[in-house]
N, C-alpha and C positions, 0 to 999 in steps of 0.2 A: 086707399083701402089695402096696397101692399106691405106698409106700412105695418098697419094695425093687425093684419093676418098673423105677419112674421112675427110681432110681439106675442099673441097667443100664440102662437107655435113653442116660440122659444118659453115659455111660462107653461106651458103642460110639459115640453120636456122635462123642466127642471124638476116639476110636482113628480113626474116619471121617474127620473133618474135620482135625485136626492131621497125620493120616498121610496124607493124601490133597496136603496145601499139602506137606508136609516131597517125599513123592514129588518131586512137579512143582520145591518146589527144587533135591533131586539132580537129576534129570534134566537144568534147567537152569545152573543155576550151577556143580554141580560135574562139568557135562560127563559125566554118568552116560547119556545116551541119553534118547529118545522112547518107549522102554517104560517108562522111571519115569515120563515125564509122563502117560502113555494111563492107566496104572496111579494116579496120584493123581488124573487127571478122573475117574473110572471112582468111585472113594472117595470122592471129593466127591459126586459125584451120587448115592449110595447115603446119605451123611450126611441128603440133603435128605429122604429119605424116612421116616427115623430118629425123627426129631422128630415128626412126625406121627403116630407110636405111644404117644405119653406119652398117660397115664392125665387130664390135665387137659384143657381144649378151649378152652384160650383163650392164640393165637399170641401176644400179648404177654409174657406175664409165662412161657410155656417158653423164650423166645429170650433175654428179661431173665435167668432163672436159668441156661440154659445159657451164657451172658458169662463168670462164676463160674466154671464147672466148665471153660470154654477155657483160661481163666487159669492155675488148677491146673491143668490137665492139657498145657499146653503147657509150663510148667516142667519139669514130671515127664517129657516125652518127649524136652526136652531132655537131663536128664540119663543118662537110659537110652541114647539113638540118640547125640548127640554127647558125649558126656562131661559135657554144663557143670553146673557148681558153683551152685546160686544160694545167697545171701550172706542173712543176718536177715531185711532186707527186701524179697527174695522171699519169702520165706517165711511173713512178717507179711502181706503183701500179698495172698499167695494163701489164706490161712485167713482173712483178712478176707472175699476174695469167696466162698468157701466157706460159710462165715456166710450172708452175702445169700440166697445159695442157698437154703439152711436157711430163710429167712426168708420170700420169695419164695413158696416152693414148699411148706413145708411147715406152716408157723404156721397153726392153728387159724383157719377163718374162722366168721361165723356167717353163716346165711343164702345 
């Protein structure tokens, strides 16, 4: 079940923190308003909190495997929110850090 927690942990941060910057880009750049930005600080500062729920207690290595899970997931909200295509090497790229994650986070320690 520690497992599976720390997975949804790390996947609302990402919703948090990718959707919280995407916000504040519409609002800025594509001229969408100051309620998308109020709206992504607002997500951002709820991501901060997020990460502090994970089942491990050591800020290094959740911020090191949440890297990984920004990576993939900023792909992925690319293609959902704007359309974009990523090509082999997104895609290698981001199940490599996916991996790390794996690795990071979840490889057997002793001691």
């Amino acid at each position: 079940m520690t497992v599976f927690r720390s997975i949804v942990l790390f996947v609302a941060a990402a919703i948090l923190e990718i959707g919280g910057a995407w916000l504040i880009w519409q609002g800025l750049r594509e001229h969408r308003g100051w309620w998308w930005v109020g709206a992504g600080i607002v997500a951002l500062g709820l991501y901060g909190f997020v990460a502090t729920l994970q089942p491990d207690a050591d800020f290094g290595r959740i911020l090191a495997a949440y890297g990984g899970v920004f990576v993939a997931g900023s792909l992925a909200w690319g293609m959902v929110a704007d359309g974009y295509r990523p090509d082999r090497y997104d895609v290698l790229g981001a199940l490599l850090c996916l991996a790390g994650v794996a690795v990071i986070m979840y490889a057997p320690r002793g001691g």
